[in-house]
DSSP file (Angstrom, degrees, kcal/mol; ACC not computed):
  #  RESIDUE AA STRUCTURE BP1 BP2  ACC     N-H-->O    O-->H-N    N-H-->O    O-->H-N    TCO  KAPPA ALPHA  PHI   PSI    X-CA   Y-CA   Z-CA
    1    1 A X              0   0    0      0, 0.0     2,-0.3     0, 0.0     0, 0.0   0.000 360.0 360.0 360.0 146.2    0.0    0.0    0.0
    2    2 A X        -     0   0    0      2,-0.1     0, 0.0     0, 0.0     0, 0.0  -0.991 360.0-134.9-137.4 121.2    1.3    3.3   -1.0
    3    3 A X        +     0   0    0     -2,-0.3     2,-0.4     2,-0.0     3,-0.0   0.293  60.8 125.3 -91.1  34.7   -0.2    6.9    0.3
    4    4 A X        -     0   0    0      1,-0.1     2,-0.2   147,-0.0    -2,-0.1  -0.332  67.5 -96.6 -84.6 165.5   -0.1    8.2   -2.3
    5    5 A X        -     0   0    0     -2,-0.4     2,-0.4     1,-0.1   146,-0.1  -0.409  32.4-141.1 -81.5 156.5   -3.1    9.9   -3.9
    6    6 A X        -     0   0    0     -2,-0.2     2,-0.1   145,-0.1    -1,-0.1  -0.926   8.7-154.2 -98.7 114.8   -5.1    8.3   -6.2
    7    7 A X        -     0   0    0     -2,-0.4     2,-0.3     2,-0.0     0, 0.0  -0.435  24.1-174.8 -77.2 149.8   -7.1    9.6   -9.9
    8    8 A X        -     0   0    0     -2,-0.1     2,-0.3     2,-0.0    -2,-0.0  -0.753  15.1-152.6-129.4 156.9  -10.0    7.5  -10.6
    9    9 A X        +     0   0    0     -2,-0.3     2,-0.3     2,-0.0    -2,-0.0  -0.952  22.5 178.4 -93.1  96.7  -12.0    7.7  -13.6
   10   10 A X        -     0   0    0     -2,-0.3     2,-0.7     2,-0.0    -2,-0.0  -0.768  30.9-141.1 -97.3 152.2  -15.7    6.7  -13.4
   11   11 A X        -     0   0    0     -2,-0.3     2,-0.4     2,-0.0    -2,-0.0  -0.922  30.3-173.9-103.5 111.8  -18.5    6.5  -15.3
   12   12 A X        -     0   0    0     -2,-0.7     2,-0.5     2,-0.0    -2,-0.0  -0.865  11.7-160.2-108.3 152.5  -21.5    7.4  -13.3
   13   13 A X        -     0   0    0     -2,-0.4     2,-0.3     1,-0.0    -2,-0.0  -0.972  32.6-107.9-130.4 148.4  -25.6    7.4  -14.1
   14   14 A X        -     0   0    0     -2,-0.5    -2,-0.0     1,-0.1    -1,-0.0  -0.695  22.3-110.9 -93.8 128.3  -27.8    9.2  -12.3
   15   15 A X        -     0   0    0     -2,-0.3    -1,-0.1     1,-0.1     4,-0.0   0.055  22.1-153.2 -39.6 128.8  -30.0    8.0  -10.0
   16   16 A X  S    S+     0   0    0      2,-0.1     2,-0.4     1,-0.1    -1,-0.1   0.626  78.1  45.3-101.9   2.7  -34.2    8.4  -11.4
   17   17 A X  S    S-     0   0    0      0, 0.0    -2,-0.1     0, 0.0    -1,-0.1  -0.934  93.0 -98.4-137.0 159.5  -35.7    8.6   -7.9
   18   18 A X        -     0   0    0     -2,-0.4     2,-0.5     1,-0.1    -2,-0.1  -0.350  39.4-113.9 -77.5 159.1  -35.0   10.5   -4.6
   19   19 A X        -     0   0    0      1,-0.2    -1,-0.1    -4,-0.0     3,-0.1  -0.669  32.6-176.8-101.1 128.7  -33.2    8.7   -2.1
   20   20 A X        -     0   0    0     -2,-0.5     2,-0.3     1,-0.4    -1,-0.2   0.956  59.4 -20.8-106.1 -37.4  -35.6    8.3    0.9
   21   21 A X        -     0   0    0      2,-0.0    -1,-0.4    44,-0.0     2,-0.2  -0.792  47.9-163.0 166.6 166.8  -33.3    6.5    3.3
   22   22 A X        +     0   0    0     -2,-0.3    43,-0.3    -3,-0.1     2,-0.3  -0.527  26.1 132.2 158.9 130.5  -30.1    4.5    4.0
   23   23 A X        -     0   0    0     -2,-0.2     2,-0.7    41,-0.1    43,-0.2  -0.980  49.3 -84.1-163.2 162.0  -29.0    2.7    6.7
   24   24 A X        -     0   0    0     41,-0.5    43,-1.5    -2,-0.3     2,-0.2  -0.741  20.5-158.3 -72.5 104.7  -27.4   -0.7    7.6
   25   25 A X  E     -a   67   0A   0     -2,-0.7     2,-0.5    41,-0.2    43,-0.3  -0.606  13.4-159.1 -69.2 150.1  -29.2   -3.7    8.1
   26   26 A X  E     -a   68   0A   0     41,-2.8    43,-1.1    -2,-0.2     2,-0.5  -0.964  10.4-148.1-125.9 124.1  -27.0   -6.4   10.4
   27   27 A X  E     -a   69   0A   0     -2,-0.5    57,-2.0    55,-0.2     2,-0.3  -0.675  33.2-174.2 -77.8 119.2  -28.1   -9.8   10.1
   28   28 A X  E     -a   70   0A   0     41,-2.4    43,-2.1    -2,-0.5     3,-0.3  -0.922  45.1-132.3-135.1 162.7  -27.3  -11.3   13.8
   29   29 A X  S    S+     0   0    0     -2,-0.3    41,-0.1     1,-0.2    -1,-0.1   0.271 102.0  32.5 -94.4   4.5  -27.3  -14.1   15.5
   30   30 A X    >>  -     0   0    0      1,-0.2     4,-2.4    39,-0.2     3,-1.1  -0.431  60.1-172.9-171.8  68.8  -29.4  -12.4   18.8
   31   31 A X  H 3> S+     0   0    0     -3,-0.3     4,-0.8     1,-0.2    -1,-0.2   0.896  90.0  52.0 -11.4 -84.0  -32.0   -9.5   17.9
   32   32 A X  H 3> S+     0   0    0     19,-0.3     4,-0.6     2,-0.2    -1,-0.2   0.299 110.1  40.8 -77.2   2.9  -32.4   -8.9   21.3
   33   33 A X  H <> S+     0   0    0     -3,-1.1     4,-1.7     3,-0.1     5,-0.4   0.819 117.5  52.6 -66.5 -78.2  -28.5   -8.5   22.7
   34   34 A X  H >X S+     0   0    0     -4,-2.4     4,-1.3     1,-0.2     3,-0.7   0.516 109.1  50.6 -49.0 -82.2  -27.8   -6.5   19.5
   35   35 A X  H 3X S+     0   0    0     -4,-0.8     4,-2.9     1,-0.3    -1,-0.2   0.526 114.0  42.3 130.3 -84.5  -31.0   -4.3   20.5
   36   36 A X  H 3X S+     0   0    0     -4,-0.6     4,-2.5    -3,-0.3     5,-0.4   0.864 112.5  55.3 -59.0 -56.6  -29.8   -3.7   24.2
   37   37 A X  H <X S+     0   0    0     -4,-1.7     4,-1.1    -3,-0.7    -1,-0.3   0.894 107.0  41.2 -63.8 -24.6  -26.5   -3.1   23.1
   38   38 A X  H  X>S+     0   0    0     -4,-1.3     4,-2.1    -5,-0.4     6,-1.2   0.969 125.0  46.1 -68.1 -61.4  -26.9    0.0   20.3
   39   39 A X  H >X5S+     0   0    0     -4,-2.9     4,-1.3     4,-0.2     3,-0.6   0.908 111.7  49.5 -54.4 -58.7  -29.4    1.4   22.8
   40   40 A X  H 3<5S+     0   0    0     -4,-2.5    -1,-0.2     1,-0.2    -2,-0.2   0.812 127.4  13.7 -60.8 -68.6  -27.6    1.0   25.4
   41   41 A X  H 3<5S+     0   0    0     -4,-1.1    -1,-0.2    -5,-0.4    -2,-0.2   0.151 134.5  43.8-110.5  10.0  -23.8    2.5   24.8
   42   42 A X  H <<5S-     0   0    0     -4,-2.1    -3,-0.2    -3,-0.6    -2,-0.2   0.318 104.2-121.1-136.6  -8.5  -25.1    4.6   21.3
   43   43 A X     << +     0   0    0     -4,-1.3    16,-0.4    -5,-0.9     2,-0.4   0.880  51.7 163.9  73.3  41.5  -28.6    6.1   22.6
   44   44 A X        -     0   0    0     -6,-1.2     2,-0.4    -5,-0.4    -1,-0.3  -0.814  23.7-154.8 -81.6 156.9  -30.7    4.4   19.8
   45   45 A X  E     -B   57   0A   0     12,-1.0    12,-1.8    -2,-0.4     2,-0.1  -0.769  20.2-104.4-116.7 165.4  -34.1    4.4   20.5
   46   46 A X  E     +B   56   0A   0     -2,-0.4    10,-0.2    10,-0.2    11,-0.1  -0.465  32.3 172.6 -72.2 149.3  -36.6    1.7   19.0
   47   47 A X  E    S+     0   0A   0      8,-1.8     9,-0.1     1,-0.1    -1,-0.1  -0.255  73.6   7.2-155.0  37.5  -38.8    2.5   16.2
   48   48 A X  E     -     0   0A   0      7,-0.5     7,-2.2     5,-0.0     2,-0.5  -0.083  65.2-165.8 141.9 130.2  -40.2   -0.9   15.5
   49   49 A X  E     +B   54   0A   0      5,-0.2     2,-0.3    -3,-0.1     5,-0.2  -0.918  19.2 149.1-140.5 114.5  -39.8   -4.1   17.2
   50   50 A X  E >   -B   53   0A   0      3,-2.8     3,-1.2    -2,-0.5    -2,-0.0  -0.957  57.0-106.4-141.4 155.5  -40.5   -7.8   16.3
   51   51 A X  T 3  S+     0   0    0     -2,-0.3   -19,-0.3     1,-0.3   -20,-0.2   0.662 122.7  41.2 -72.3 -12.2  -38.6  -10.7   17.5
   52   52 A X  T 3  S+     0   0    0      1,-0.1    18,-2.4   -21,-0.1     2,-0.3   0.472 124.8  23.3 -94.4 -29.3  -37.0  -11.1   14.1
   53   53 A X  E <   -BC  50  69A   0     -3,-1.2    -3,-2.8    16,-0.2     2,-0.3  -0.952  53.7-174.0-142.4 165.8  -36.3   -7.3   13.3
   54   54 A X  E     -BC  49  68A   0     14,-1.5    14,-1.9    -2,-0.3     2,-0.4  -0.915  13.4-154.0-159.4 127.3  -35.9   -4.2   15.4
   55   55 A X  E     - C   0  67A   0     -7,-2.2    -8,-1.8    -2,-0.3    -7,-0.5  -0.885  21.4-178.1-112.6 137.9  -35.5   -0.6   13.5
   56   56 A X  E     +BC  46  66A   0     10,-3.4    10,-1.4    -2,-0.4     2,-0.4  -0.972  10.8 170.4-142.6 161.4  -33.7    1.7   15.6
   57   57 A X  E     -BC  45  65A   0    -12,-1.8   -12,-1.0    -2,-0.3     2,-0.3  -0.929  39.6 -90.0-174.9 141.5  -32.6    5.6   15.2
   58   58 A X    >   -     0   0    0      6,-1.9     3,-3.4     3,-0.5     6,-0.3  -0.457  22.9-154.3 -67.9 100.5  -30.9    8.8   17.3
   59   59 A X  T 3  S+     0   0    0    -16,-0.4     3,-0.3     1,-0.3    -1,-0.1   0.762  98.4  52.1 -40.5 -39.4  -33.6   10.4   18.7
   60   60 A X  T 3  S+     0   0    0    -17,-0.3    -1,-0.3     1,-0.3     2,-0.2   0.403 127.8  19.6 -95.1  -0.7  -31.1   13.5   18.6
   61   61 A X  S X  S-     0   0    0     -3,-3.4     3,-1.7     3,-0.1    -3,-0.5  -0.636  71.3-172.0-161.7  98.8  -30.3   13.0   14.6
   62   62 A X  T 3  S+     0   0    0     -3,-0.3    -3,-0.1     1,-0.3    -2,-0.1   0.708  75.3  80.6 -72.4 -18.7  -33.4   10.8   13.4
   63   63 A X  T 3  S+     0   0    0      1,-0.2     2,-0.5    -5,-0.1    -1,-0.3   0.393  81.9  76.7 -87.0  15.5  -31.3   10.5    9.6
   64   64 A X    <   +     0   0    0     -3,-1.7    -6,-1.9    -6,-0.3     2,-0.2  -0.895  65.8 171.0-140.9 106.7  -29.1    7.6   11.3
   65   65 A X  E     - C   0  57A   0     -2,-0.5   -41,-0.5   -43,-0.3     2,-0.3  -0.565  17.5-177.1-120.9-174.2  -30.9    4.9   11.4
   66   66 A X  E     - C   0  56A   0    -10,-1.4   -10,-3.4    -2,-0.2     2,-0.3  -0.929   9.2-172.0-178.8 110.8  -29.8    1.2   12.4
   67   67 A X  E     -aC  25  55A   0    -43,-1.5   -41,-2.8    -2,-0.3     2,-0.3  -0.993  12.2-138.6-154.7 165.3  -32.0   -1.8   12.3
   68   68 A X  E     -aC  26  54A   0    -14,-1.9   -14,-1.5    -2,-0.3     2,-0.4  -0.690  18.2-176.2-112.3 113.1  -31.6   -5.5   13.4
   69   69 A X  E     -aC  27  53A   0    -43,-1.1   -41,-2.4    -2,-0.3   -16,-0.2  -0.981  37.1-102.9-144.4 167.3  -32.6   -8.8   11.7
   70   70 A X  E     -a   28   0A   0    -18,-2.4     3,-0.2    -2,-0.4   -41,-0.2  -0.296  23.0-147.3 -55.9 116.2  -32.7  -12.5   12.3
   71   71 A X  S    S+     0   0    0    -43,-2.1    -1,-0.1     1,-0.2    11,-0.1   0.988 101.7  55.7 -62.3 -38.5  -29.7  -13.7   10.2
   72   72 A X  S    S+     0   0    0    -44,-0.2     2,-0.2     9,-0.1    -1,-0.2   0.640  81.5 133.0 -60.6 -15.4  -32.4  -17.1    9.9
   73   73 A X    >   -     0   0    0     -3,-0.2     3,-1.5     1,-0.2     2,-0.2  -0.193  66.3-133.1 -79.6 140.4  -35.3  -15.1    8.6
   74   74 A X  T 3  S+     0   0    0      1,-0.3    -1,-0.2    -2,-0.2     4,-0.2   0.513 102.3  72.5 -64.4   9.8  -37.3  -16.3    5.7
   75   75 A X  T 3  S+     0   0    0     -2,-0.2    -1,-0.3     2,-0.1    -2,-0.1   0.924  87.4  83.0 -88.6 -50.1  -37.0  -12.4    4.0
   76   76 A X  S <  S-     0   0    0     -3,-1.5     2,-0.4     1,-0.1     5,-0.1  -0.343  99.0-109.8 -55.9 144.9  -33.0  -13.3    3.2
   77   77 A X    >   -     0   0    0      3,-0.2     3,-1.8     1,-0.1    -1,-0.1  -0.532  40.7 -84.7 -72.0 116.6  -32.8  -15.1    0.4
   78   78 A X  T 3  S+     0   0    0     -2,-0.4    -1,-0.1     1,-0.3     0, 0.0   0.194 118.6  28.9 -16.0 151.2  -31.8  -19.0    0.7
   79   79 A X  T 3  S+     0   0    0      1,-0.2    -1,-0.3     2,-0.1    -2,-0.1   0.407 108.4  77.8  56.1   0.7  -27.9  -19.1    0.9
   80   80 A X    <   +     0   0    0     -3,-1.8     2,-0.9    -9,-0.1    -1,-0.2  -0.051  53.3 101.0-103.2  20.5  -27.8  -16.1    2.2
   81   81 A X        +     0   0    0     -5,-0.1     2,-0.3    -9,-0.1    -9,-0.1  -0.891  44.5 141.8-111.8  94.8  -28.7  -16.4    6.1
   82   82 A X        -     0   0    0     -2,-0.9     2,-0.3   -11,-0.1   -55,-0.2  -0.996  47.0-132.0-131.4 132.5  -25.4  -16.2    7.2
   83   83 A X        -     0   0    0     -2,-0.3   -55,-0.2     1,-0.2   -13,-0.1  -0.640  35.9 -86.6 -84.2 155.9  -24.9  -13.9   10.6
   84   84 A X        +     0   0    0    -57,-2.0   -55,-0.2    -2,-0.3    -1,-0.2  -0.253  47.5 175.3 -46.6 120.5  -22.5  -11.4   10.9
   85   85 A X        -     0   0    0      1,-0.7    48,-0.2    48,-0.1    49,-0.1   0.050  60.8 -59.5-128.1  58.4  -19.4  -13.0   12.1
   86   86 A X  S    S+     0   0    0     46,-0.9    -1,-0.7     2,-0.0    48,-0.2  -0.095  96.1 103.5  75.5 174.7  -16.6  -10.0   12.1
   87   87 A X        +     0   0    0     46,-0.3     2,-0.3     1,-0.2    47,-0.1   0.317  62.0  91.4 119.8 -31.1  -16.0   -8.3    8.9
   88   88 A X  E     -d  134   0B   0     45,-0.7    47,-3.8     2,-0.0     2,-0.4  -0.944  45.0-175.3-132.4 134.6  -18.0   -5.0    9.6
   89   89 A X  E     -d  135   0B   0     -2,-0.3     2,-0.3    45,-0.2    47,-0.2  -0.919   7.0-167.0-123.9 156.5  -16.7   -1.8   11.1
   90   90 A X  E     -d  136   0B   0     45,-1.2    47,-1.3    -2,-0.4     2,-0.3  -0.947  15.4-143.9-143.8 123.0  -19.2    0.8   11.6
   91   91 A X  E     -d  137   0B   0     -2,-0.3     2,-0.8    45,-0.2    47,-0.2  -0.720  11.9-164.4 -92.3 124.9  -17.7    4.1   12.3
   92   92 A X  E     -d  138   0B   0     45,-2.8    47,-1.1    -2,-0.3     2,-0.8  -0.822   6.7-157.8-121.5 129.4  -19.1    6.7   14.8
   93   93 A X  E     +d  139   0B   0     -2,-0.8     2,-0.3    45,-0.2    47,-0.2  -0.632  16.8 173.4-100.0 127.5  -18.0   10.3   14.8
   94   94 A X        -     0   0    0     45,-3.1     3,-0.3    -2,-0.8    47,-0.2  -0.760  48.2-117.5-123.0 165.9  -18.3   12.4   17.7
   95   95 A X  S    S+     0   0    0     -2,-0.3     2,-0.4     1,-0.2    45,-0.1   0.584 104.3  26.8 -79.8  -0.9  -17.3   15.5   18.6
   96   96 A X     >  -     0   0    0     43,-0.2     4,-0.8     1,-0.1    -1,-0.2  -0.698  50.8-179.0-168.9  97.2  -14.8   14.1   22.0
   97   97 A X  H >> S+     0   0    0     -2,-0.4     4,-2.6    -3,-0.3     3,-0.8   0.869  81.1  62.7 -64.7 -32.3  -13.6   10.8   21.5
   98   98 A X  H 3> S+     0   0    0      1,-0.2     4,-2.2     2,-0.2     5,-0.2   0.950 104.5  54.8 -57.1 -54.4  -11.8   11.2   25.2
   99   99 A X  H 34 S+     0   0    0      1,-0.2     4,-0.4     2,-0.2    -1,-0.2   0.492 105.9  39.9 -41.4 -26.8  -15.1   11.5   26.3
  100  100 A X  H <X>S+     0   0    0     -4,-0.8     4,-4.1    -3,-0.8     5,-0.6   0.650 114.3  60.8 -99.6 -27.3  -17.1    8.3   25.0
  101  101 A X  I  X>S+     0   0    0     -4,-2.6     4,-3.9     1,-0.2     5,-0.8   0.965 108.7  44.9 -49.4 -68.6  -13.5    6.1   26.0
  102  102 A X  I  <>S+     0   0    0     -4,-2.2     5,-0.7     1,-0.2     6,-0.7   0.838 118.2  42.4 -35.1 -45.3  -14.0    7.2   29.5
  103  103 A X  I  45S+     0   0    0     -4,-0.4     5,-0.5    -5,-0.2     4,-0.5   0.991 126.4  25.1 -63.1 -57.7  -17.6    6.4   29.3
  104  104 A X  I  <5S+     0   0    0     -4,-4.1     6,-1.5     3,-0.2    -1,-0.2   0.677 136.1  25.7 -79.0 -13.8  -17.7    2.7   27.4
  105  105 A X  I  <<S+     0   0    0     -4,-3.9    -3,-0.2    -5,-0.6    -4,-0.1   0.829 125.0  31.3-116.5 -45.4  -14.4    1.8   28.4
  106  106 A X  I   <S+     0   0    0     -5,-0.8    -3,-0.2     1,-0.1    -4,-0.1   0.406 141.3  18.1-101.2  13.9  -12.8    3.1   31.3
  107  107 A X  S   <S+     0   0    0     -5,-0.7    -3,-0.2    -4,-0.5    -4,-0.2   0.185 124.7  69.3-125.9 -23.4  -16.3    3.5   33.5
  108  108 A X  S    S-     0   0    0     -6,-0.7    -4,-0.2    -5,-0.5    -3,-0.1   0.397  87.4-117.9 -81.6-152.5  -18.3    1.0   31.0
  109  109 A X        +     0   0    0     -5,-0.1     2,-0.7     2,-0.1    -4,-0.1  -0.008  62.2 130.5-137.1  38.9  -18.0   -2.6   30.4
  110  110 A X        -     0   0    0     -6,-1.5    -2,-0.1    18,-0.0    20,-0.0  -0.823  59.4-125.6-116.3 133.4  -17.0   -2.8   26.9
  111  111 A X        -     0   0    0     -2,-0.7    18,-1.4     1,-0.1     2,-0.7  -0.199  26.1-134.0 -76.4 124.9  -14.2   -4.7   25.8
  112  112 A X  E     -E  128   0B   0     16,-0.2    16,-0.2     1,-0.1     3,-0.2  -0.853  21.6-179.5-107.9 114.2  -11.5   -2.3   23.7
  113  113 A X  E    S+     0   0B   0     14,-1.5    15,-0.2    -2,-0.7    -1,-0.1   0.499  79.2  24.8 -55.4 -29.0  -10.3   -3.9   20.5
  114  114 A X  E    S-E  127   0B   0     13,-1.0    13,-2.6     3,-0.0    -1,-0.3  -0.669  88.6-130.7-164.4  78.2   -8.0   -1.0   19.6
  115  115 A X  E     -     0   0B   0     11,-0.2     2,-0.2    -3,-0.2    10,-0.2   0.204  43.9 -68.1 -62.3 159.1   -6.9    1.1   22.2
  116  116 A X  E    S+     0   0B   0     10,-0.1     2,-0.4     8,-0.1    10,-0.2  -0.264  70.7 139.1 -61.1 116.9   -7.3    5.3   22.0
  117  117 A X  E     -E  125   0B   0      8,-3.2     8,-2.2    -3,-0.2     2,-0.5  -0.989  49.9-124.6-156.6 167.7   -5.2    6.9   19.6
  118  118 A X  E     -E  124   0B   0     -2,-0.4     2,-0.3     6,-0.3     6,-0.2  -0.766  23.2-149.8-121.5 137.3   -4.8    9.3   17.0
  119  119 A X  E >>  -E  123   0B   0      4,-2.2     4,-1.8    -2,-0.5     3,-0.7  -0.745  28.6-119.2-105.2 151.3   -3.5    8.4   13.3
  120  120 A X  T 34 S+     0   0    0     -2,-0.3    25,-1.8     1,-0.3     2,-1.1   0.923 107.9  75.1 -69.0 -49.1   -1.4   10.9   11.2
  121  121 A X  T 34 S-     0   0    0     23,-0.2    -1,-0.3     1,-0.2    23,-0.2   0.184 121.6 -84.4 -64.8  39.8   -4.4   10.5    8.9
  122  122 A X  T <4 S+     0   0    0     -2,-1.1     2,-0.3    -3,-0.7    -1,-0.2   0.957  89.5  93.9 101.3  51.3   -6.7   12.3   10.5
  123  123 A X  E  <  -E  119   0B   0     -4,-1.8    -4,-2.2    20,-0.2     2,-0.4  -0.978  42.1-159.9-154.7 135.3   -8.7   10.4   13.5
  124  124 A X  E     +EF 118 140B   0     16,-2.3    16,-1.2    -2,-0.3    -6,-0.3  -0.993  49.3 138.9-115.0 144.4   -8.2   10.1   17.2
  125  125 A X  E     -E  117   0B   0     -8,-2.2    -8,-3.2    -2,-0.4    14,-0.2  -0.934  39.3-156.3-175.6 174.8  -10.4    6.8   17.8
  126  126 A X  E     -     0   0B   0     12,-0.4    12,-1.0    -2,-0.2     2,-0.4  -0.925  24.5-117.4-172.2 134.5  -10.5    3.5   19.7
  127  127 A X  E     -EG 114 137B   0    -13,-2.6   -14,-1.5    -2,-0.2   -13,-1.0  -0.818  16.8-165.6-105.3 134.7  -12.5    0.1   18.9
  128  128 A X  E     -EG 112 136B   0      8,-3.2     8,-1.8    -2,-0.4     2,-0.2  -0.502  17.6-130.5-126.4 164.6  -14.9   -1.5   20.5
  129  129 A X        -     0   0    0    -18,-1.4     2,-0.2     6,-0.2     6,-0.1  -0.441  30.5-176.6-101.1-176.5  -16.3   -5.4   20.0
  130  130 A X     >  -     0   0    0      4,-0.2     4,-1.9    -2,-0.2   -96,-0.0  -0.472  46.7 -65.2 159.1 157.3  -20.4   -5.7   19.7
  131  131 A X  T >4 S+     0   0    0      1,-0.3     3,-1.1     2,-0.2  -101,-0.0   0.507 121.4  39.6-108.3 179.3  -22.3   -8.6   19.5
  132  132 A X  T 34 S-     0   0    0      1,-0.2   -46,-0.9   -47,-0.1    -1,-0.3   0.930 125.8 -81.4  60.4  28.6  -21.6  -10.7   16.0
  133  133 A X  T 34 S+     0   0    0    -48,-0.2   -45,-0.7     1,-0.1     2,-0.5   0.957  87.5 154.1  41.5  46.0  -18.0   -9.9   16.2
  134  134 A X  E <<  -d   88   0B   0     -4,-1.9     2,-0.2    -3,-1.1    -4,-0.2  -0.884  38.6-132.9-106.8 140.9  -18.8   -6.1   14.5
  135  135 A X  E     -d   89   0B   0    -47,-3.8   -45,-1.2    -2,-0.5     2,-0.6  -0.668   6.6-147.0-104.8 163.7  -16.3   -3.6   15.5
  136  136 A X  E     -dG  90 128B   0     -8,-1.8    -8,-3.2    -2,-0.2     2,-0.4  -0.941   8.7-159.6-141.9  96.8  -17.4   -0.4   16.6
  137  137 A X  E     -dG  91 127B   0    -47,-1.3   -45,-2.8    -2,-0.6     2,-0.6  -0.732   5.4-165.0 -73.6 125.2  -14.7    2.7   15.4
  138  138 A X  E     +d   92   0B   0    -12,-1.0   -12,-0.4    -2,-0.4     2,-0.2  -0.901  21.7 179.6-123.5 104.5  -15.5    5.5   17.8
  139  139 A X  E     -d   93   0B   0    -47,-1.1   -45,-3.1    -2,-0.6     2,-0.3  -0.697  28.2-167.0-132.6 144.0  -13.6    8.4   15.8
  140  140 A X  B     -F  124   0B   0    -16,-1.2   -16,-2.3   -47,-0.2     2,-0.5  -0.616  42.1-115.2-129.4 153.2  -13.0   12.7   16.4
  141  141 A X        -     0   0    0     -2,-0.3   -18,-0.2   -18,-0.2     2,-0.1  -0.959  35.8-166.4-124.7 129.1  -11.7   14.1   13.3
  142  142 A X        -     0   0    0     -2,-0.5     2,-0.3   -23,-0.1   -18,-0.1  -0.171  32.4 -94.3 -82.0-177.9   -8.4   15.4   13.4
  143  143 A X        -     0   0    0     -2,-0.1   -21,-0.5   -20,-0.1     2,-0.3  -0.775  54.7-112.0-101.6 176.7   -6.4   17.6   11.1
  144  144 A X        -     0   0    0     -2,-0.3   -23,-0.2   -23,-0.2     5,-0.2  -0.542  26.4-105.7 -92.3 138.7   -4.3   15.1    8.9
  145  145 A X     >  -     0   0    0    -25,-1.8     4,-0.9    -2,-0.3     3,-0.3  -0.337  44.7-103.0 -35.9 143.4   -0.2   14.8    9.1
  146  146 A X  T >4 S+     0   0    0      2,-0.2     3,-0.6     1,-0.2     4,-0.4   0.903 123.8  64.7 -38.1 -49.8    1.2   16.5    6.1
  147  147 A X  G >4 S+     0   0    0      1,-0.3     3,-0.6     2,-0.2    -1,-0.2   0.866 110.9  39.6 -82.3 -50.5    1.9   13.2    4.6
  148  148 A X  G >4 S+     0   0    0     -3,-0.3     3,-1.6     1,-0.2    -1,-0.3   0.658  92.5  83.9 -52.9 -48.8   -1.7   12.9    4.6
  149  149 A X  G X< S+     0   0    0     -4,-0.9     3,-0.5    -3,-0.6    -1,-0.2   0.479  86.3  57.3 -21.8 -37.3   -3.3   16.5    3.6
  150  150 A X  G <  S+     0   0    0     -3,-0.6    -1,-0.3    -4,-0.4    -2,-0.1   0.208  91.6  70.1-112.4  20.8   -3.2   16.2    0.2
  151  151 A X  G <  S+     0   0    0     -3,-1.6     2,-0.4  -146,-0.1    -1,-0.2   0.514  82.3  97.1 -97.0 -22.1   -5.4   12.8    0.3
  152  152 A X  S <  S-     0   0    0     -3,-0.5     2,-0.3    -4,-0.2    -3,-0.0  -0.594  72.6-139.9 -91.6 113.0   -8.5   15.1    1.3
  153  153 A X        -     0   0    0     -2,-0.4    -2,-0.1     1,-0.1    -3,-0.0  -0.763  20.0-120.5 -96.4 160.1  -10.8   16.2   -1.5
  154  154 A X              0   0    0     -2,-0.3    -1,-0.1     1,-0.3    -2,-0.0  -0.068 360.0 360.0 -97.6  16.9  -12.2   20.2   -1.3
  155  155 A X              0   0    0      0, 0.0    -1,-0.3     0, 0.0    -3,-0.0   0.633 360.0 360.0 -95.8 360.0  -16.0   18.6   -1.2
């Protein structure tokens, strides 16, 4: 791997309908863990709840939403009901990453993957486990090392 930056050329088409949503389903092996934990240590709240699916979303920013399904359930398509087993990072950016360690890690009970630190590209963060072996980046945006700066597009 090299850091340097990278040109792409793509060919994109445009979209014909407005984007109403978008959010992550996780197929897991234990709805109701995965539940208690997002609520728990990430202040989702429920917004629909069945022993098979659970939709959840930040009462304080309602456009990040989260929901919960039975890896087993007959809406995946045969060959496909496979639960999460690592594989998936889902990044959350706050404004004081020092603040959320203390809380989930050093007063909380969650087991730290990736202890707190800040990368020359641009993060201070620290990783947390959750249930299905999903890692959980809990990230502050830095400013970037020089090496890094010029990696950063002006959108």
């Amino acid at each position: 791997m090299t850091n340097e930056p990278t040109t792409r050329t793509t060919t994109r088409t445009t979209p014909t309908t407005e984007l109403g949503g978008f959010y992550p389903v996780l197929a897991t092996r234990d709805v109701a863990a995965s539940r208690d934990f997002y609520t728990r240590h990430f202040g989702f709240e429920v917004t629909f709840e069945a022993d098979w699916y659970v939709s959840l979303r930040r009462p304080d920013a309602p456009q990040y939403e989260l929901a919960l399904l039975d890896h087993a359930h007959p809406t995946i398509p045969e060959g496909h009901r496979v639960a999460l087993r690592g594989g998936l990072l889902l990044n959350f950016e706050v404004d004081d990453v020092d603040a959320e360690h203390q809380r989930l890690v050093a007063e909380g009970d969650l087991h730290e993957v990736l202890p707190l630190r800040t990368e020359e590209f641009g993060q201070r963060h620290f990783i947390v486990a959750a249930p299905d072996d999903v890692l959980i980046d809990v990230i502050t945006v830095v400013p970037p090392g020089e090496e890094y700066a010029a990696h950063y597009t002006d959108d």
